[in-house]
Phi, psi and omega in degrees: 000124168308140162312162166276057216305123218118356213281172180248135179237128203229109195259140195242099171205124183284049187226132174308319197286333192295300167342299164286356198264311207273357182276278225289305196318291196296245223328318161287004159282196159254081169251132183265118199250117178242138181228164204221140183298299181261135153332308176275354150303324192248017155262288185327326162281342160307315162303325188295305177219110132050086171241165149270357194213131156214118222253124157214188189273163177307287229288329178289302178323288204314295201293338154251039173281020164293296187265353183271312192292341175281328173274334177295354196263301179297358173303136181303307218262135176272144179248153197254087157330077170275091212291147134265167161275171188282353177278088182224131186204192207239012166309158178288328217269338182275336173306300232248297173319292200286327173316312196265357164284319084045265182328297173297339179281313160325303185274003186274351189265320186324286185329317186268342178271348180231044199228122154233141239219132196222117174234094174056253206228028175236102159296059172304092187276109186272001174263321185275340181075049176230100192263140174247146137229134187047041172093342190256139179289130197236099186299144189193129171295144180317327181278351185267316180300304168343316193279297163284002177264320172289347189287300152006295206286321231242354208308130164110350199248126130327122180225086191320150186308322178286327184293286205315321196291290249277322204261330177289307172260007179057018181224185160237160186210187199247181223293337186289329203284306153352283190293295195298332167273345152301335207269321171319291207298329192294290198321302190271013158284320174312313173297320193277316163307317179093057204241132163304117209287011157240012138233078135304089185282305181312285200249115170253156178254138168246106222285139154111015193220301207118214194251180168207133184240117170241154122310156186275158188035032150094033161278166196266000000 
């Protein structure tokens, strides 16, 4: 599947020259760009309008992940978070690293905008942001959905609580803060589904590990 063209991006970085450098780059790819000083500049233009992407540095994400998962939790649309290191500067070699950061994120949204994902009676459509299960349409707040098409993404696979904080929620954090906000959001994806928490056939906990999401009896 081709990248897409168009993604709307929203770059959170204080320095001008990176800014203008780093505007002007995304745009001449045809990127739509808006840019914001703070992290919390750039929820407010979130609220405001949509994006698919949002680019900062790590040290920003981490000192407001308080407020970036409470406002990313209303969102309808899930966004795609792109963490940098804090060494950013408008030098070629960090130009052609956020280019090419770009580039991989373009094509995880192509992935994500044209995919569906079918593990036995559990249905993702990742374009429409629609999950059936067992025929019936299943409502999932956006970090819930996000959470299950990866553990999706993943079927078959054991998936530790930090891998989950890190590609779901876009920071990392160490495994009790982890284990415990994975584990709420497992439940009520668990509720939702109408799946029993001591026969989860669909999304199981592996104590001491982390989730696995199958179908029963080895269906595809």
């Amino acid at each position: 599947m081709s990248a897409r063209i168009g993604v709307e991006i929203v770059l959170v970085t204080g320095g001008v020259e990176v800014a203008n450098q780093m505007q002007g780059l995304l745009q001449r790819q045809k990127h739509h760009v808006r840019v914001a000083a703070t992290v919390l500049e750039a929820l407010s233009l979130l609220e405001a309008q949509p994006a698919d992407l949002l680019i900062a540095d790590c040290r920003q994400l981490e000192a407001d992940a308080d407020v970036v998962f409470r406002v990313l939790g209303r969102r309808q649309q899930p966004l795609l978070i792109l963490p940098l290191g804090p060494a950013v500067s408008a030098g070629t070699a960090d130009v052609e690293r956020w280019r090419m950061a770009v580039a991989q994120a373009q094509s995880l949204l192509a992935q994500r905008d044209g995919e569906t994902l079918q593990i036995g009676e559990l249905v993702i459509d990742t374009a429409t942001k629609r999950v059936t299960f067992r025929g019936q349409h299943v409502v999932l707040p956006p970090i819930q959905f996000r959470l299950l098409t990866y553990l999706a993404k993943n079927r078959g696979r054991v998936v530790g609580a930090q891998e989950l904080l890190k590609a779901v929620w876009g920071y990392e954090g160490d495994e009790t803060e982890a284990r415990e906000l994975v584990k709420v959001h497992v439940r009520q994806i668990r509720r939702r589904l109408g799946l029993e928490a001591q026969h989860a056939d669909y999304v199981q906990s592996v104590r001491g590990f982390g989730y696995l999401v199958s179908a029963p009896g080895g269906e595809s």
